[in-house]
C-alpha positions in Angstrom: -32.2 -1.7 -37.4 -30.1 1.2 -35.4 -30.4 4.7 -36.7 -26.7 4.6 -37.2 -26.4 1.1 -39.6 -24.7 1.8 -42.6 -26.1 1.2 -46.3 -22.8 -0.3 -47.1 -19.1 -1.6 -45.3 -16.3 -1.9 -46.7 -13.5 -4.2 -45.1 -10.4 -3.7 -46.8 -9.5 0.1 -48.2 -6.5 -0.8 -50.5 -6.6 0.0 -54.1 -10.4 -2.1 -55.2 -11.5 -1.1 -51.8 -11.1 2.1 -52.6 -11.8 2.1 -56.1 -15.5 0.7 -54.9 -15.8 3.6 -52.5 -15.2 6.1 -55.2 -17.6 4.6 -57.8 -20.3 3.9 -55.6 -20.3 7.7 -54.7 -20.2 8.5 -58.4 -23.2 6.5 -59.6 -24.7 7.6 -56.1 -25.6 4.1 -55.4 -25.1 5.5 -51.6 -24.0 9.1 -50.5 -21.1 9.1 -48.0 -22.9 9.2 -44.9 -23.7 6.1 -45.5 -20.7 4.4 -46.1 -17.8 2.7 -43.7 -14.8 1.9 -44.2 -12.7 -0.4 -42.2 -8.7 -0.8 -42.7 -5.9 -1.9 -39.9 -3.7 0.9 -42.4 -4.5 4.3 -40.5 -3.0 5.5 -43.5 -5.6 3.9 -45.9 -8.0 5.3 -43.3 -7.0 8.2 -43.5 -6.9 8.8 -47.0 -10.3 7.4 -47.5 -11.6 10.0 -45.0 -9.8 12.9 -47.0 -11.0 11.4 -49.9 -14.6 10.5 -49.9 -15.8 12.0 -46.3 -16.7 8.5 -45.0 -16.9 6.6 -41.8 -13.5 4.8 -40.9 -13.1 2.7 -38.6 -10.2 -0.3 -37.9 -13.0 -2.2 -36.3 -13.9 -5.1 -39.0 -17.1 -5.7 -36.4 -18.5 -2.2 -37.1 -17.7 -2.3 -40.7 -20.1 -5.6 -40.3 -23.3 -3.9 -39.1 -23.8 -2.2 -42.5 -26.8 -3.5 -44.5 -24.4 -5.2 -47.2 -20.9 -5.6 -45.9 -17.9 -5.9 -48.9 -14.9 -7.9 -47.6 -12.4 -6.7 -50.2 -8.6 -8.2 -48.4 -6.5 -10.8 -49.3 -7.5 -14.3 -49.5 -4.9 -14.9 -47.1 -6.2 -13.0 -44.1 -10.4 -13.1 -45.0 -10.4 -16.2 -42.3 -9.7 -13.8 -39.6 -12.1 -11.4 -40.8 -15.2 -13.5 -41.3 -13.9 -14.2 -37.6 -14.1 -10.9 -36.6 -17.9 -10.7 -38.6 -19.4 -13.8 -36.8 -21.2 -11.8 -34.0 -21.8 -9.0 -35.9 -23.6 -10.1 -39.5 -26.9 -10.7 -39.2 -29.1 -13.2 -41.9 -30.5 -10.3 -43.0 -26.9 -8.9 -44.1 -25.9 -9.7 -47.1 -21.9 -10.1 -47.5 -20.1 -9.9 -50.9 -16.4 -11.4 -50.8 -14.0 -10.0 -54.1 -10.9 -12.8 -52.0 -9.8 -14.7 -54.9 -10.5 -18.7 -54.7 -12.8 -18.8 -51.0 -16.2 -19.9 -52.0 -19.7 -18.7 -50.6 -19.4 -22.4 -48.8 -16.3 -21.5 -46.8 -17.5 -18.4 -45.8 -21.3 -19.6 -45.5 -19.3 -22.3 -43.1 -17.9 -19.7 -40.7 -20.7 -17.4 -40.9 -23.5 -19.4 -40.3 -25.6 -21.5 -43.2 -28.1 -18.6 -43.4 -25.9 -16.4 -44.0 -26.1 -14.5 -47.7 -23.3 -14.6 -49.6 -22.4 -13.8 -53.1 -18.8 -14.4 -54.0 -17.9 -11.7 -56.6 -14.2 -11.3 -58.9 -13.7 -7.5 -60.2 -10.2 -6.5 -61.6 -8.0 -3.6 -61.3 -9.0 -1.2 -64.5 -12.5 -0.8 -61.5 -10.0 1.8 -60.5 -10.9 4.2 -63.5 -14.4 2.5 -64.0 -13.5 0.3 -66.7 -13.9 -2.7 -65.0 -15.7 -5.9 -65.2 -16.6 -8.3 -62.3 -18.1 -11.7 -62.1 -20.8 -12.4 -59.4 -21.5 -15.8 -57.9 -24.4 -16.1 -56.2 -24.7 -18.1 -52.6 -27.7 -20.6 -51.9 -29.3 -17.7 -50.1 -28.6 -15.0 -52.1 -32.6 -13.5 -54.1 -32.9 -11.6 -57.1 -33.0 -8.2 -54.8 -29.5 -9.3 -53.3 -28.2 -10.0 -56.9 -29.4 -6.7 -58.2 -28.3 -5.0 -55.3 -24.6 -6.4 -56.3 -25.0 -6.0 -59.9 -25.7 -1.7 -58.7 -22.7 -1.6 -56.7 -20.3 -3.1 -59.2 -21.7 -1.7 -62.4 -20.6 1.6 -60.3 -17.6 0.5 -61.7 -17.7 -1.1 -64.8 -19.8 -4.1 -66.4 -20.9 -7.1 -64.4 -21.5 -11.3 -65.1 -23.4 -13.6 -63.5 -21.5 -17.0 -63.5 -21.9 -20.6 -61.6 -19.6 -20.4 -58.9 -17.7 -23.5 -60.0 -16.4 -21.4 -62.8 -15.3 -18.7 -60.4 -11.5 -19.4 -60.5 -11.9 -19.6 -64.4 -13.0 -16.0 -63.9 -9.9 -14.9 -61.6 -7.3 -16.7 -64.3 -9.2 -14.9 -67.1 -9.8 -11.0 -66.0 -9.1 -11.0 -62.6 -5.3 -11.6 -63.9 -6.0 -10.5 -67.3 -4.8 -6.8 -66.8 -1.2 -7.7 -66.3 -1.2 -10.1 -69.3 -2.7 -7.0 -71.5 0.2 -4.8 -69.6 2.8 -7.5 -70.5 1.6 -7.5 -74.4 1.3 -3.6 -74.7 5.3 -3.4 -73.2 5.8 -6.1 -75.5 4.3 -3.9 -78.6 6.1 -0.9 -77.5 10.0 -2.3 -77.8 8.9 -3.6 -80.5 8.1 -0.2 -81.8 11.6 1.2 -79.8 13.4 -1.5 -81.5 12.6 -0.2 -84.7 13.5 3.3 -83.9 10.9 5.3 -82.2 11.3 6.8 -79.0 9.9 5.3 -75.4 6.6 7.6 -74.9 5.5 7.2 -78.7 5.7 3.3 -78.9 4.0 3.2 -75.3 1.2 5.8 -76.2 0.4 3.9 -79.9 0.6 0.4 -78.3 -1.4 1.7 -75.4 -4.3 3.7 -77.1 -4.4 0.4 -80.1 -5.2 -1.9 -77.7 -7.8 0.5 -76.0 -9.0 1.2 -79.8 -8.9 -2.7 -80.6 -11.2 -3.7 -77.4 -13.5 -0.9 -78.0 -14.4 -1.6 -81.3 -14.9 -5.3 -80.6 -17.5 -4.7 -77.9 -19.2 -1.7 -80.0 -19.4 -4.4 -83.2 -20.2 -7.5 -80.8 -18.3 -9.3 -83.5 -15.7 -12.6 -83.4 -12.4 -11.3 -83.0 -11.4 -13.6 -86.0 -13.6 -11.1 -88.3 -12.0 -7.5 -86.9 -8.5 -9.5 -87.3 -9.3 -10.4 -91.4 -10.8 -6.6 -91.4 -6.8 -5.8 -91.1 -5.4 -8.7 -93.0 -4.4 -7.9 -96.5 -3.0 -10.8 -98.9 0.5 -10.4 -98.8 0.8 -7.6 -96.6 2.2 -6.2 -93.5 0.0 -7.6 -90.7 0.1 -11.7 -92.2 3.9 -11.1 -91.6 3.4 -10.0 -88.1 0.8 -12.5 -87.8 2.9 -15.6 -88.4 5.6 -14.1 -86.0 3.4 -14.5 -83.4 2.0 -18.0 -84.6 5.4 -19.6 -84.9 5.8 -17.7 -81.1 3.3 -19.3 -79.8 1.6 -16.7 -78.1 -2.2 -18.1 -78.5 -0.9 -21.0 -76.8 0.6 -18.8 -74.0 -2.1 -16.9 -73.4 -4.6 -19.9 -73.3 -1.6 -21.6 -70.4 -1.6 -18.1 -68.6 -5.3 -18.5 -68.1 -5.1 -22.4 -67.2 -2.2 -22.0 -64.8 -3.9 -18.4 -63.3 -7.2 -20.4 -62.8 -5.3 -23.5 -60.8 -3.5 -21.4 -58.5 -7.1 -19.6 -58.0 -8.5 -23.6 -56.8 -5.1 -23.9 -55.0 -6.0 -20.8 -52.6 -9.3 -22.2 -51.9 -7.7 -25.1 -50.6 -5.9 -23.5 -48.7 
């Protein structure tokens, strides 16, 4: 190994590239001297290096001679990339892929079979550390490889191990998640606007009840049917609300959003 390999690479600075970078430094999994960052934004590369102190580079190859190399870009473009890596990775790199929908095969494919690959979905609320990301292991990948990813994304919030077959489920489920929770809270606060209270209120008491709501269901580790009856009073105000949103359908929606979410995840894997 060169005296000058990085712990970690990063491929991809946007907003989970970054938000990686910032809680890796915060849980110390690595300091940033031992970081790099690669990006074909100078901008991004530039605020990294303001931001955290770290390597950049727009040089995906260098980003690729880290010990464990994170391609965090757009499932659109990682075919170039794992290009770019071909020379570079080594079998003794391990290489963790957040694209949405291109399995460890793919990349395995391009990479070489002995290559080490664990295909991993994080979502956006990483940004703030409240996070949650589901790890698939490759056919290569050991328990020190897994644990190693497990410390990197737990810098962020909680992690799963799943079969890689239910990956996509994964990416229609909490990969996509956030903006169904964002479209329910704006839902809840003109709701609250139409019945006379101002903008910030509504937003603030939709916003911190769904918080509240999530919280208390992972603290209890109970079936959301139980907390539900804990609110549900014969004849009272939240069986009304209730069988609005039965007769709207909205379990059913959800449930499609996840289904539809999860078949244009297989659809990008395709392609």
């Amino acid at each position: 190994m060169g005296k000058d390999r990085k712990k970690i690479g990063i491929i991809g600075v946007g907003k989970m590239g970054g938000a990686l970078i910032e809680g890796i430094l915060r849980a110390k999994v690595a300091n940033s001297r031992e970081i790099i960052a690669a990006d074909i934004d100078q901008k991004c590369l530039e605020d990294v290096k303001t931001r955290f102190g770290c390597e950049t580079t727009p040089k995906n190859r260098r980003a690729g001679e880290a010990e464990t190399v994170i391609i965090a870009v757009k499932p659109q473009v990682i075919g170039e990339v794992i290009d770019d890596l071909a020379e570079t990775v080594k079998p003794t790199t391990l290489v963790i892929s957040i694209a949405a929908g291109i399995t460890t095969g793919a990349i395995e494919k391009r990479l070489g079979k002995e290559a080490r690959i664990i295909r991993a979905m994080p979502n956006t609320p990483a940004m703030i550390g409240e996070g949650v990301t589901a790890l698939a292991p490759g056919r290569k990948i050991t328990e020190a490889d897994l644990i190693k990813a497990k410390n990197i994304f737990e810098a962020v919030g909680k992690t799963v191990v799943v079969k890689e077959e239910l990956m996509d489920v994964v990416t229609g489920l909490s990969g996509s998640g956030p903006a169904y929770v964002f479209t329910f809270i704006e839902a809840l606060s003109d709701g609250g606007v139409l019945m006379g209270l101002d903008r910030d209120t509504a937003r603030l008491l939709a916003a911190q009840t769904v918080l509240g709501a999530a919280k208390l269901l992972l603290e209890k580790n109970a079936h959301p049917a139980e907390l539900r009856d804990m609110v549900t009073s014969p004849g009272g105000t939240t069986i009304a609300g209730l069988k609005a949103l039965e007769e709207g359908k909205l379990r059913a929606t959800l449930i499609s959003a996840v289904e539809q979410a999860t078949r244009r995840a297989q659809l990008l894997g395709r392609g």
